[in-house]
C-alpha positions, 0 to 999 in steps of 0.5 A: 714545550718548557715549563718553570716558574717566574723569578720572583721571591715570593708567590704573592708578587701579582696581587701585589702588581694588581692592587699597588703598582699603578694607582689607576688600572688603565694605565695598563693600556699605555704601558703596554703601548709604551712597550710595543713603541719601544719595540719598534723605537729598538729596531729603528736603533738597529737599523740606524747602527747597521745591526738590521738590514730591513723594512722600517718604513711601516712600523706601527702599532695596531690596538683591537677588541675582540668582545665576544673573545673577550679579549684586548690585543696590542701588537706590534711590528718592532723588534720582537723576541726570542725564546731567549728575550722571553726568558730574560726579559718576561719571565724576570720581574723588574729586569728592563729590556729598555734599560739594557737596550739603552745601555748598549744604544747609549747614543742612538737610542734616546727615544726609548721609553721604558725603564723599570722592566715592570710595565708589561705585568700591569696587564695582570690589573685587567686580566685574567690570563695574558699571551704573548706571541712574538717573533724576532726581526732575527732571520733565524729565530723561531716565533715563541707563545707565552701564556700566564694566568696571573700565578707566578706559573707560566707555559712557554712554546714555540707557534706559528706567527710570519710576521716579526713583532709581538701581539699581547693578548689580554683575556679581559677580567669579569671585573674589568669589562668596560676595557672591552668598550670601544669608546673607553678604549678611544678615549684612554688612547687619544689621553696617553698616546695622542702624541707618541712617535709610531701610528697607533691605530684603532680600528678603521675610519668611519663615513656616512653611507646608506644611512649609517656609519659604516667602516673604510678601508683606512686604518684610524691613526689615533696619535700625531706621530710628530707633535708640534713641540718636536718640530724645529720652531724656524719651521713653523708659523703663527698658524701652526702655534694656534692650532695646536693650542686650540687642539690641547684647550679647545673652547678657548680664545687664542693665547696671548703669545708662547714660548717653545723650549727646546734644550739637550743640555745640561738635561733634554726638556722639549715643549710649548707654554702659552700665556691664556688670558688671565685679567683679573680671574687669579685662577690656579689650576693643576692640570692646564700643564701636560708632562710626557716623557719620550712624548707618553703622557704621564701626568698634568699634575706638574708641581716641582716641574713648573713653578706655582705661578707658572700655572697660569700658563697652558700647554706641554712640557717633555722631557726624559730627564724628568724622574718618575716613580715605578708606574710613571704616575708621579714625579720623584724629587730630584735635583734635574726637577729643581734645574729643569724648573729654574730653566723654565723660569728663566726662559718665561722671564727672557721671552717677555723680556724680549717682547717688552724690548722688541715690540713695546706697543704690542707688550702694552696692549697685552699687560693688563692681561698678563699684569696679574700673571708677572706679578704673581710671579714677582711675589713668589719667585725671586729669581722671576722678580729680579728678571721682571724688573727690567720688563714689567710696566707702571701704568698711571691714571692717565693710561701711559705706560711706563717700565719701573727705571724710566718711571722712577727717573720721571718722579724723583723731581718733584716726588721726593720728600724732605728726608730723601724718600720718592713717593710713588703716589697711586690710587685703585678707583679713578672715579671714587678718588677722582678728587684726591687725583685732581688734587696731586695731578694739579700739583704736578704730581704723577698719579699711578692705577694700582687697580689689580687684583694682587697690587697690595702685596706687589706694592709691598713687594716694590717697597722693600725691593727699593730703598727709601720710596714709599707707595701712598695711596692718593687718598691716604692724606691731604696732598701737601702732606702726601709728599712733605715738603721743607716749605709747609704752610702753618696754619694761622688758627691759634691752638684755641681756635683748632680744638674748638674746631675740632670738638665743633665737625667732631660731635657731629660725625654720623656714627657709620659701622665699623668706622671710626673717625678722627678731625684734625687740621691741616693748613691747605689753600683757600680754594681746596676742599673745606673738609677732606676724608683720608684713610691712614695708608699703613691701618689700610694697607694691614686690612688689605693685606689681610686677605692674602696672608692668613696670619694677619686676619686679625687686622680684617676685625678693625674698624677702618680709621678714616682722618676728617682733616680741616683746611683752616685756610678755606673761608667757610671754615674759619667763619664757622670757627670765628662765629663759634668762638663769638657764640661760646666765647664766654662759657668756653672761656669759664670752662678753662679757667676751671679746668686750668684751675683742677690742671694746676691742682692735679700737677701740683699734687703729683709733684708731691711724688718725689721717690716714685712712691705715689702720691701722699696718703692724705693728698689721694683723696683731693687728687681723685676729686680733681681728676673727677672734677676735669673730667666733668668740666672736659665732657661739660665743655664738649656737650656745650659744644656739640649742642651748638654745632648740632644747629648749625646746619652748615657743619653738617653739610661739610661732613656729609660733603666730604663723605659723599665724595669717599661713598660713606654717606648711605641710607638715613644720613644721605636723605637728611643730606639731600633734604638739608641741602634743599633747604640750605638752596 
């Protein structure tokens, strides 16, 4: 028997390994098990390089509890070790037997999993004392027990052992005693090993007998050695895709397709990401995402690895190439991360290219729910967005689909304003712009459905990515100013006529919350709509963007600003305007010729201002008296006004029209509404 001390320097490297080394204490179960893969990963190596001449048909890896010993075993039948190994690979902390191992099967051992030499001591978290009894696949080597009790003190021994491989016994802490429970062992077993290449077995399968659960004669593999990712995908069917999925994210409806990546240059990533239906449910989550390395889970917290908008998508990525930290908990930046992330990209962006150009129907069946998925990914990568421009979809109010060039080609005809700029006309509710879409529809204007979720800042996004074309919601104006044209229509009312007009619906907009109102005049045809509500598209379009960006929240505080335009071509309208002017033609006209009269002295004093130095001393006074003065006769004219309007019920009735059709008539306004309408009948 030999003693000596592990080669460390300094004698509190355990409570270090025990307390910092791995965030969680069971990780120490899949390291442990990484290693006894390893172990028989190596001796497939041999075998393949003609160094090992015997059995590797049955290799596997067994896991058992032992309650009343109060201990946890890993065994294996891999490579094993000789004294030599111990010595060099156990009793030199951070010295990695899989590293040196690699370097000398560069070529044939890509399947190995440990790097740091640091896995094993994870045990020390768990444990109290650790044994290793191994022997080599060496014909001539002699079995070796290892014992340590978490001191850097160990005690080494040959023992008898007639199998080659190694058993790791752990002799379980008082403080760690749920890793005696098989259930837990169960449950961190199908988490971290569910996919590794070599059986992994736990116990026996169980059946109903007599009864009660009783044990078979069948090891229970707990792992699919042969993950559906590894596979060749010419291999495998629909069939085999959805069956995995659902094995991965049970509970779930059937994707809507996949990708399996496969690449071995310039880096090696494996896997499969399935599109889930999203519709309109923006959820983000961390952990949809599983990453492995040498198919060991590590983690489903791949940020880096798969881009943000990418994690929508569900499934497995796995690659050796990706750089983990020393307990394979997180993930190191590096450039193969930034590579391995832009591929991923690159190959959702072909695969829905392919779909889109392969098999159109099925794509348009399926985009309204991956629309908000695409776009997503259009607003926050660049390089998707470029990709995406050839495959994503337009869909008008009608239902048709349209991809972006075709689209475009379709308007440029008749959507083109007088400056050169295309107009993409849109509205986000069918059923409450229903009016404003008639109106464009019947001047041979197409009409787009931005319904989604992220379509304010996706059309935002498709301004700037296209030079002169503007989006405009359907809404945001009176059609033939939506799309201004050479040819307008000027209106026949003489400028007295439109402020009388104007200050006539203007006094008797109902105060609404948070609103705010202004009248104007537009020139439309004698069938349109008396009174048309708009809402300007830009104060619109900086209110809806508030809620996605938080530095613009200020724009959410202002009131909505809505425009309650006129058309001075509609019968009703003028003869309301005409019997205006025959009622207050006399006192309208008295009130500017005063106010033309304080006008004219107010000019003339401010002329007097020749150097910019204000007005004369001695002229100020006759100044404010004016200014007062115009302003007494503004708001005397107005009253008169509004006092006439206010019995005319049929002003009334046009404004309350107009907000009705955009749902702002509510409560006391919409039942003096419905009562003025029954009396107007």
């Amino acid at each position: 028997m030999s003693k000596g001390s592990i080669g460390v320097t300094t004698n509190n490297i355990f409570p270090v390994i025990k307390k910092f080394l791995y965030s969680d204490h069971e990780i120490f179960l899949r390291e442990l098990i990484s290693n006894a893969v390893d172990a028989t990963q190596k001796l497939k190596t041999l075998a393949t390089a003609g160094d090992f001449k015997g059995d590797i048909e049955n290799l596997k890896v067994n896991v058992s509890i032992d309650k009343e010993a109060g201990t946890l075993t890993v065994s294996d039948n891999g490579i094993g070790m000789t004294a030599d190994d111990v010595e060099k690979y156990i009793n030199q902390i951070a010295f990695s037997g899989a590293e040196e191992f690699l370097n000398k099967y560069k070529d044939s051992a890509n399947a190995i999993i440990g790097h740091f030499g640091l896995g094993f001591y994870s045990a020390f978290m768990v444990a109290k004392k650790v044994e290793i009894r191994t022997r080599s696949y060496q014909d001539d080597a002699a079995a070796v027990r290892w014992t340590c009790d978490g001191s850097p003190e160990y005690e080494m021994e040959e023992c008898d052992k007639a199998e080659r491989g190694t058993d790791v016994i752990l002799y379980i802490d008082d403080d760690e005693k749920e890793f005696l429970e098989t259930l837990r062992i169960e449950t961190l077993l199908r988490k971290y090993c569910r996919f590794l290449p070599v059986p992994i077995i736990f116990g026996k399968e169980q059946e109903w007998k007599d009864g009660k659960m009783v044990d078979t004669d069948r090891d229970k593999v707990i792992n699919d050695v042969e993950p559906l990712w590894a596979r060749t995908p010419s291999e495998l069917k629909d069939e085999d895709y959805l069956k995995f999925y659902h094995a991965i994210q049970p509970m779930q409806d059937d994707p809507l397709f996949w990708i399996h990546l496969n690449v071995d240059y310039p880096f090696t990533l494996t896997g499969i990401l399935y599109f889930p239906k999203i519709k309109n449910n923006l959820d983000i989550r961390k952990d949809r995402i599983q990453l492995y390395c040498n198919q060991v889970f590590v983690t489903d917290s791949v940020e880096g690895v798969v881009p943000e908008f990418l994690m929508l998508l569900q499934g497995v990525i796995d690659s050796p190439d990706i750089p983990l930290n020393v307990s394979r908990s997180y993930l190191q930046s590096d450039r193969n991360v930034k590579k391995i992330s832009s591929y991923i990209t690159k190959k959702v962006a072909q695969r829905l290219e392919e779909i889109a150009k392969n098999s159109p129907k099925e794509f348009e069946e399926k985009w309204n729910d991956i629309k908000i998925f695409i776009e997503y990914g259009m607003l926050s990568d660049e390089k998707f967005c470029d990709a995406a421009m050839k495959f994503m979809l337009l869909q008008d109010v009608e239902g048709k689909y349209f991809n972006y060039d075709d689209y475009k080609k379709l308007i440029e005809g008749e959507q083109t304003d007088k400056d050169g700029n295309l107009i993409y006309l849109y509205a986000t509710d069918k059923e409450t712009q229903y009016p404003h879409i008639k109106a464009a529809t019947d001047k041979g204007y197409s009409v787009l459905l931005m319904d989604g979720q992220l379509d304010t800042p996706f059309v935002g996004m498709l301004e700037q990515k296209n030079e002169k074309s503007r989006f405009v919601r359907v809404d945001a104006d009176v059609i033939d100013r939506l799309i201004v044209k050479e040819n307008t229509t000027q209106s026949s009312f003489t400028h007295d006529q439109e402020q009388l007009a104007s200050s006539l619906f203007q006094s008797q907009i109902p105060t609404i919350e948070k609103c705010n109102f202004m009248v104007n005049l537009a020139a439309m045809k004698a069938d349109e709509m008396p009174v048309v509500i708009t809402q300007s598209e830009y104060m619109r379009r900086m209110k809806e963007m508030a809620k996605f960006q938080p530095g613009m929240s200020f724009y959410g505080e202002f009131p909505d600003t809505y425009n309650l335009t006129l058309n001075t071509a509609h019968p009703l309208i003028t003869k309301l305007v005409e019997d205006a002017q025959a009622a207050l033609g006399e006192q309208i006209k008295d009130f500017d010729n005063k106010l033309a009269a304080a006008d004219a002295a107010i000019k003339a004093i401010r002329n007097l201002d020749k150097d910019g130095k204000g007005v004369p001393e001695d002229k100020k006074e006759a100044l404010s008296e004016n200014e007062k003065q115009a302003g007494e006769l503004r708001k005397a004219k107005e009253s008169v006004i509004a006092d006439y309007a206010a019995g005319q019920d049929k002003v009334k009735q046009l404004i309350d029209i107009a907000l009705l059709g955009h749902g702002l008539l509510k409560g006391e306004a919409l039942s003096q509404f419905l009562a003025r309408s029954v009396n107007l009948l």
